[in-house]
VMD Tcl script that draws the C-alpha trace (Angstrom):
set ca {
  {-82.83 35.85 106.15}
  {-81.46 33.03 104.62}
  {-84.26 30.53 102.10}
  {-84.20 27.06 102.83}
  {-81.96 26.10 99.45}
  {-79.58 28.87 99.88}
  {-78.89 27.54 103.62}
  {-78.59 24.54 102.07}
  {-75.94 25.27 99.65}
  {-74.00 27.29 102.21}
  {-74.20 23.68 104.49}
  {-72.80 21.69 102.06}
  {-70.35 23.97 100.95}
  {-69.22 25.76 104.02}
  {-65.99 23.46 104.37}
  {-64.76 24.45 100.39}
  {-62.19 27.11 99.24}
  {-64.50 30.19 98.51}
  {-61.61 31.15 95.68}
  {-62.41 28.12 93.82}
  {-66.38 28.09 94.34}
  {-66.39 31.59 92.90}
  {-65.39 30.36 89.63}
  {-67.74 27.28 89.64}
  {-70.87 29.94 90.23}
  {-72.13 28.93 86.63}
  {-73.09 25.53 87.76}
  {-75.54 27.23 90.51}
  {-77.78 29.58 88.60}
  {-80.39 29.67 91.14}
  {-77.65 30.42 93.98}
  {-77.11 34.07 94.86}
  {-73.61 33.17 94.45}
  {-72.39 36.44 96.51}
  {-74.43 36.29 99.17}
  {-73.55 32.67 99.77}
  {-69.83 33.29 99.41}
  {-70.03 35.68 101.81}
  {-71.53 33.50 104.55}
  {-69.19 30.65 103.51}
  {-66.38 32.81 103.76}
  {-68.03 34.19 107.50}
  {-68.42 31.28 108.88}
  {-65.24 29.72 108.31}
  {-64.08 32.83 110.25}
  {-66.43 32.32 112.88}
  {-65.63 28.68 113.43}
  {-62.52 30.01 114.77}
  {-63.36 33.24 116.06}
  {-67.20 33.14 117.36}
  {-67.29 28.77 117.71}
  {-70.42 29.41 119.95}
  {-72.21 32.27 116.50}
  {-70.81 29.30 114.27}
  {-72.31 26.43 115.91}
  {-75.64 28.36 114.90}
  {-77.01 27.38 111.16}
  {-78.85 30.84 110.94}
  {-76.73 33.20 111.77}
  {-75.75 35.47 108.84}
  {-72.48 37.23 108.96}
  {-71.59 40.60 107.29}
  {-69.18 41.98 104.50}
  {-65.70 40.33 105.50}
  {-64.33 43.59 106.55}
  {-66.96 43.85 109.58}
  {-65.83 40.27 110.12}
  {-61.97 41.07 110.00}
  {-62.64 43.94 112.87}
  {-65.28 42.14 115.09}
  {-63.72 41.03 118.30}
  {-62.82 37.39 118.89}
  {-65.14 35.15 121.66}
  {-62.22 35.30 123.73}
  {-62.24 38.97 124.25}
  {-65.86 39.21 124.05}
  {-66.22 37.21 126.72}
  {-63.47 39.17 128.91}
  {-65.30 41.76 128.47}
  {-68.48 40.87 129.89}
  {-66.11 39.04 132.99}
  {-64.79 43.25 133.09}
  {-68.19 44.35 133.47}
  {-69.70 41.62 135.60}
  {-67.28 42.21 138.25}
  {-67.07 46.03 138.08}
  {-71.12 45.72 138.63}
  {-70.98 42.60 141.06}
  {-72.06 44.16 144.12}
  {-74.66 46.65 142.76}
  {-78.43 46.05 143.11}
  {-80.88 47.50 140.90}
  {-82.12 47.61 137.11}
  {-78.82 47.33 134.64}
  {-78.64 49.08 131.46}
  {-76.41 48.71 128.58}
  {-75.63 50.93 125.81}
  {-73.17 49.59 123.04}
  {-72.78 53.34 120.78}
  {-71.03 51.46 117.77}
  {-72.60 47.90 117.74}
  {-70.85 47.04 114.48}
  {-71.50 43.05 113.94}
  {-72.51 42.77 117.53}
  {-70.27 40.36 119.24}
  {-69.12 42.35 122.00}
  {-72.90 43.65 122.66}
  {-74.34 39.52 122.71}
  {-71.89 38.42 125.07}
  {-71.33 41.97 127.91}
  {-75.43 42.34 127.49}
  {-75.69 38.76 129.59}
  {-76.83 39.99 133.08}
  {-78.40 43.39 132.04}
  {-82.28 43.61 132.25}
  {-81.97 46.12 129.28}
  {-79.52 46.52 126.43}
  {-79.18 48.72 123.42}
  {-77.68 48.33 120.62}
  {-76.90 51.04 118.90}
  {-75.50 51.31 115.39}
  {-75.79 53.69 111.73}
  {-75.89 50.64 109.25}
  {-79.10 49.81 108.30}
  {-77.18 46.26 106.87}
  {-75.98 45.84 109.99}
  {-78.74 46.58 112.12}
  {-80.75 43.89 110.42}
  {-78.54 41.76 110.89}
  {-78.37 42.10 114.62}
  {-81.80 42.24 115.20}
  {-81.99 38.40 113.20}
  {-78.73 37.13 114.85}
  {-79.48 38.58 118.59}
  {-82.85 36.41 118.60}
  {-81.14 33.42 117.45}
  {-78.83 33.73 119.68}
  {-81.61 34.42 122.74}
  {-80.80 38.17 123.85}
  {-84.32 39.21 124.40}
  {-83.52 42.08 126.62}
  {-81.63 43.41 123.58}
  {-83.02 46.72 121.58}
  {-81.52 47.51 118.38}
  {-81.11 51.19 117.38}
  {-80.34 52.26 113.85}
  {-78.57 56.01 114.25}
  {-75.52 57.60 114.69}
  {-73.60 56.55 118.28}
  {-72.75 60.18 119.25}
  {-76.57 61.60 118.70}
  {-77.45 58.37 120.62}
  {-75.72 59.71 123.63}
  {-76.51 62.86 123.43}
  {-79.99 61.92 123.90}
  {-79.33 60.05 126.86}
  {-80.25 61.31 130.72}
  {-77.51 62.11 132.94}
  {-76.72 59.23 135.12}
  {-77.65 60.77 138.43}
  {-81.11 61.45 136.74}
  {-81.63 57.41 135.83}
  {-82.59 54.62 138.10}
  {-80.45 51.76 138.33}
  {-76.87 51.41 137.11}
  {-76.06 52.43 133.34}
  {-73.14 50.88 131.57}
  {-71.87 52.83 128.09}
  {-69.79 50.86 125.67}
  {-67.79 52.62 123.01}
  {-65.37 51.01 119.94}
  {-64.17 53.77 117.58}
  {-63.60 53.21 114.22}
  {-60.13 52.74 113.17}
  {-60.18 53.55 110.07}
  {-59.77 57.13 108.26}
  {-61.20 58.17 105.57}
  {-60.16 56.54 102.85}
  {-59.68 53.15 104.46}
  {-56.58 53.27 106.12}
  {-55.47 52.02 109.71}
  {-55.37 54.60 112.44}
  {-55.04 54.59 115.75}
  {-54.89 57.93 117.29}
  {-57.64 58.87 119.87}
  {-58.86 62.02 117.68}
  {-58.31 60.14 114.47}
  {-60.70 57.47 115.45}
  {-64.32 57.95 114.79}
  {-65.85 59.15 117.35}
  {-63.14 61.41 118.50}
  {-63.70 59.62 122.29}
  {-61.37 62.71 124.08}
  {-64.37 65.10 123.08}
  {-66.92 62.65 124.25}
  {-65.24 61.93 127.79}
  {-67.12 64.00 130.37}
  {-70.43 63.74 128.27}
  {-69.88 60.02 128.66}
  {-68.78 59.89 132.22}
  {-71.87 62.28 132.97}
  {-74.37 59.83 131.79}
  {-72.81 56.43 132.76}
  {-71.98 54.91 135.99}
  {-69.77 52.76 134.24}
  {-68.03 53.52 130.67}
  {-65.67 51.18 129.05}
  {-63.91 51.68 126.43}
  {-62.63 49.70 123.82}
  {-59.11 51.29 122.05}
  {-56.00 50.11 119.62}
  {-53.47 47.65 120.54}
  {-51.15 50.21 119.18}
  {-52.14 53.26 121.34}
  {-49.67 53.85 124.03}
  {-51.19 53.38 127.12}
  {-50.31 56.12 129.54}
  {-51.00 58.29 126.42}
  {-54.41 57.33 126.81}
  {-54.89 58.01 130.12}
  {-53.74 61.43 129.70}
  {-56.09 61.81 127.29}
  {-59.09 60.65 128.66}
  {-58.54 59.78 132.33}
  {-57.22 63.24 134.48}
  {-57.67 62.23 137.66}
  {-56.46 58.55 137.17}
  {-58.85 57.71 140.33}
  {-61.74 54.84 139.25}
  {-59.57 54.29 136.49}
  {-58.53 50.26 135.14}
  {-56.82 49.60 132.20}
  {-56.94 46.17 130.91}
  {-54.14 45.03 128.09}
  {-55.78 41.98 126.57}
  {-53.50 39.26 124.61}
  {-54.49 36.06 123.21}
  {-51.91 33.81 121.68}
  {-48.71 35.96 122.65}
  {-50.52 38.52 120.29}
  {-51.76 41.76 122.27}
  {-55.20 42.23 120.94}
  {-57.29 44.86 122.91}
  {-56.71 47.88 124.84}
  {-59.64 48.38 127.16}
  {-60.19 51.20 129.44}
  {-62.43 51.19 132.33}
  {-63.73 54.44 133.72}
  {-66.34 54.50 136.93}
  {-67.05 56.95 139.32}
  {-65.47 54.82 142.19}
  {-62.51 56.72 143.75}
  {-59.73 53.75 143.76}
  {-56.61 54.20 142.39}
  {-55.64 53.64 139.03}
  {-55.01 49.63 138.99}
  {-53.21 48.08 135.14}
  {-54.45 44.28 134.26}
  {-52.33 42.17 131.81}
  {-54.29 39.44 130.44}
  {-52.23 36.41 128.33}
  {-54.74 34.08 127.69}
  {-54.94 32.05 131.25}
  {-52.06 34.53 132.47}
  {-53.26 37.48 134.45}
  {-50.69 40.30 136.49}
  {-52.71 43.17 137.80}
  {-51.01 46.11 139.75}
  {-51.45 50.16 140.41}
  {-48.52 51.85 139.21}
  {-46.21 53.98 141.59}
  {-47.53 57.71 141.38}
  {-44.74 59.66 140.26}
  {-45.17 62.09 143.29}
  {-43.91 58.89 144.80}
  {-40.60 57.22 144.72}
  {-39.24 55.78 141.59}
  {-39.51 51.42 141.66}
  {-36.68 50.66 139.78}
  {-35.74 47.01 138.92}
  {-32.82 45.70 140.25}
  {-29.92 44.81 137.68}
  {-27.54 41.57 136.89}
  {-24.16 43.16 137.89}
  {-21.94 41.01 135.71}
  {-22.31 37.88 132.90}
  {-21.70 35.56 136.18}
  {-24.83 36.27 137.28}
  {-26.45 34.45 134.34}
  {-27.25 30.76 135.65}
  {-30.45 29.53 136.84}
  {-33.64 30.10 134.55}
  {-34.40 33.20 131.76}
  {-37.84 34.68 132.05}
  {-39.63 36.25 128.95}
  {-42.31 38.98 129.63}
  {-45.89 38.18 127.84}
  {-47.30 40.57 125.08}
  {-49.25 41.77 127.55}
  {-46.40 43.14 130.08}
  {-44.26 44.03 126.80}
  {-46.93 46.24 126.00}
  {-48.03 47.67 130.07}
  {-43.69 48.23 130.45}
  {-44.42 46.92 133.95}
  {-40.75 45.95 134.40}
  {-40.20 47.34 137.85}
  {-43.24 46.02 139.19}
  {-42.82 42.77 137.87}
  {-39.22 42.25 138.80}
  {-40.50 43.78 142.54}
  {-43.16 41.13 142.72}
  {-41.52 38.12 141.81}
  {-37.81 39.01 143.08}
  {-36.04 39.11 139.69}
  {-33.00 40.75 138.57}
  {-33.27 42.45 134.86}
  {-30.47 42.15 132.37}
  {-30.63 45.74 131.17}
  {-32.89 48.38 131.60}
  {-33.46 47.86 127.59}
  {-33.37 44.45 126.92}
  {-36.80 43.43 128.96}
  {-35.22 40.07 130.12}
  {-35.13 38.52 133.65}
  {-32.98 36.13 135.47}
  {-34.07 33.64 138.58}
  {-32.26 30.97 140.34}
  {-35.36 28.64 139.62}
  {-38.51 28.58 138.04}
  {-41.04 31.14 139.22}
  {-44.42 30.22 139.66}
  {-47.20 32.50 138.46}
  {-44.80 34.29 136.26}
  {-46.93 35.78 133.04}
  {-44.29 34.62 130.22}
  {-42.31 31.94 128.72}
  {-39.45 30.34 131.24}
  {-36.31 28.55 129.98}
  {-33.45 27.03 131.73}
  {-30.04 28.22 130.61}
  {-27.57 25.96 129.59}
  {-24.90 28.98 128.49}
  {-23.88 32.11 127.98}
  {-21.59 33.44 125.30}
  {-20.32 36.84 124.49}
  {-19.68 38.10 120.67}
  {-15.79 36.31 120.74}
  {-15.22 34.65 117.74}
  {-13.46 31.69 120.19}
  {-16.18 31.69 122.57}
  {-19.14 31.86 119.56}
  {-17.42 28.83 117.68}
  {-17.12 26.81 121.41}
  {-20.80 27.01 122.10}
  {-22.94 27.10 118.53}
  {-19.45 25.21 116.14}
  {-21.88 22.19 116.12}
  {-24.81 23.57 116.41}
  {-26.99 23.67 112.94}
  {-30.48 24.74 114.18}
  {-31.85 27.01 116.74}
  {-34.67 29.04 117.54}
  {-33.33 33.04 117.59}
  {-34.45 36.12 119.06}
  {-32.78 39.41 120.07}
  {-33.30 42.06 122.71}
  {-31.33 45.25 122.58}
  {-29.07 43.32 120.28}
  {-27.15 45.42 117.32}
  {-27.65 42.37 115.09}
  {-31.19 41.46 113.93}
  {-32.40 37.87 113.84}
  {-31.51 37.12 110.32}
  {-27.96 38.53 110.50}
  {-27.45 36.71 113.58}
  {-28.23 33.44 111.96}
  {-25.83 34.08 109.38}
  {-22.57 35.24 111.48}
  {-23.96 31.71 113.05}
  {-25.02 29.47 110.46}
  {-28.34 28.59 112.17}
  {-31.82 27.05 110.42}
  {-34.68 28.24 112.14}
  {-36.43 25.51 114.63}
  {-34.95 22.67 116.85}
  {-35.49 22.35 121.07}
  {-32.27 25.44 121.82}
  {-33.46 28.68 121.87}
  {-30.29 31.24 121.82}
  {-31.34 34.93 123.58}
  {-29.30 37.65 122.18}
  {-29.06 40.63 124.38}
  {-27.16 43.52 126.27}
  {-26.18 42.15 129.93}
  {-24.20 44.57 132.46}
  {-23.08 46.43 129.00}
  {-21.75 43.69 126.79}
  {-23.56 41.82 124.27}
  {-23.82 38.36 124.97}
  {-25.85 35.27 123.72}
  {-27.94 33.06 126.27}
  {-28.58 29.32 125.10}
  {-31.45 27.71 126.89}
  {-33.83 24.80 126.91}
  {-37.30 25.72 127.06}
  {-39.30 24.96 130.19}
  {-42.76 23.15 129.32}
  {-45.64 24.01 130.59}
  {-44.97 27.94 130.37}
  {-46.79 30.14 127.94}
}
mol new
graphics top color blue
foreach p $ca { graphics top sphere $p radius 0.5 }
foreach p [lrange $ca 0 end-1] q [lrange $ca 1 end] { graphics top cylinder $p $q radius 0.2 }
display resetview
């Protein structure tokens, strides 16, 4: 797709600012100068995002908004370690069906280990572009469909009806109608709560792929009744929570919640609420704040797993709000940042100008805290940075500051 001096041009010019070669486009009259922005401007995403699509001259990349939504490698690739493991211990033909293939980067890496894929996307654009980039990049079980998703599936056999094991992969749009960011279930496109027992009909296995911002148990209302077969994987790279990916099969296991961090992974089934309540044990006074401050992930910020984790690793909580935990030592295993604290303060003016009178730099954050960050560093007189990190929460009722030293080697 690309001409040998185009691809040249983008070679030597992949490394420049695309804002300033746009205005030098007079001095390249024979240059599509769009085109090869547009690949400049792609691959310097990719290089980042999709190393293993950017080590590869040929690939072409789309418009950057395709780029901007496309997952990263990272989460590609947890996806097909989802999928490979859901699927480990069946034997037969495997099938894959990606209804909104978009630029294709989930579909290249979760198609490894399925004798047939399908791709299946509207764009014409984008479709071509698949069909080029999936044979550079060696997927020749891959088939590329151009139609709508939802007519896709509704063409499809009902699971019981098809040999082997069928796998249906589904990314709504997030985007309404006149461009904006949504995140609703019924405001995505498809509307996935209408497609659910259509989908679960005609896949062994369907996984979904939904907004960071969606609340979870929200979705499961939504689109998983029984809560049986049911895993819900919160996906975070970078102390950023990325993906929220729901796996539906027809397997009748309880409902089991995966937090991913990057290398940092807490999996557990939540209490039914037929059940009794796990509640996390609390600090009972200021005193009881020695020893080392833990610091929940994105991914357990966003799961509210605060009970289970402070069950699992024996941790008291500082408040039911502030989402802060308390150990006597460093806990290994523990999916978040550890520090070791060197002091607690409450809001006195005597007690403030004791512990932070000479201090001139600090790194700030506050938990169910009636002062934000920048306040805080006012009433203070703090620059941002430095090795003290001060923790500004609610502990047994009272507001109180937490100086610590962070703890290397965590998050």
């Amino acid at each position: 797709m690309k001409d040998k001096t185009i691809q040249a041009f983008i070679s030597e010019h992949r490394e420049d600012d695309v804002r300033k070669l746009a205005f030098e486009g007079q001095h390249f009259p024979h240059i599509n100068m769009p085109f090869a922005l547009e690949q400049i401007q792609g691959w310097q995403t990719a290089r980042l995002k999709l190393p293993m699509w950017a080590a590869i001259d040929d690939i072409v990349y789309p418009p950057h908004i395709n780029m901007e939504q496309c997952s990263s490698e990272v989460t590609a690739r947890y996806k097909n370690a989802i999928l490979a493991q859901a699927l480990g211990a069946v034997d037969g033909a495997k099938t894959l069906v990606d209804l909104t293939g978009g630029f294709g980067v989930d579909f290249s890496f979760m198609s490894q280990g399925f004798e047939r894929a399908v791709y299946v996307e509207r764009s014409e654009q984008l479709c071509d572009l698949a069909s080029h980039n999936f044979a550079l990049l060696g997927l020749t079980q891959s088939e590329v469909a151009c139609g709508d998703g939802v007519d896709f599936l509704h063409g499809l056999p009902r699971c019981e009806n098809t040999p082997g094991t069928t796998v249906i992969y589904l990314d709504p749009a997030r985007r309404g109608d006149h461009g904006q960011k949504v995140f609703g279930l019924s405001d995505c496109q498809p509307d996935v709560t209408l497609l659910r027992d259509e989908l679960i009909d005609k896949a062994d296995v369907v996984l979904l792929k939904l907004s960071p911002m969606l609340d979870v148990y929200a979705a499961l209302s939504s689109l998983a009744s029984t809560g049986r077969g049911v895993e819900v994987h919160i996906v975070s790279t970078a102390g950023e929570c990325k993906e929220l990916l729901l796996l539906l099969t027809h397997n009748d296991t309880p409902l089991r919640v995966v937090c991913v961090n990057d290398d940092e992974i807490f999996a557990y089934s939540p209490i039914s609420k037929d059940d009794h309540h796990l509640v996390a044990p609390l600090c009972d006074s200021i005193d009881s704040l020695c020893g080392i401050l833990l610091v929940p992930n994105a991914s357990i910020m966003k799961a509210g797993c605060f009970a289970e984790l402070a069950s699992h690793f024996g941790l008291l909580m500082l408040d039911p709000n502030s989402h802060l935990f308390v150990a006597p030592r460093p806990v290994s295993g523990f999916p978040g940042r550890q520090f070791s604290i060197t002091g607690v303060s409450s809001m006195n003016k005597r007690e403030l100008r004791d512990m932070f009178g000479q201090m001139n730099q600090a790194n700030v954050a506050v938990r169910n805290f009636p002062l934000s960050v920048a306040e805080l560093r006012r009433r203070l007189k703090l620059r941002d940075g430095g090795n003290d990190y001060l923790f500004a929460t609610t502990c047994a009722g009272k507001h109180i500051i937490v100086l610590c030293h962070r703890i290397a080697g965590t998050e």
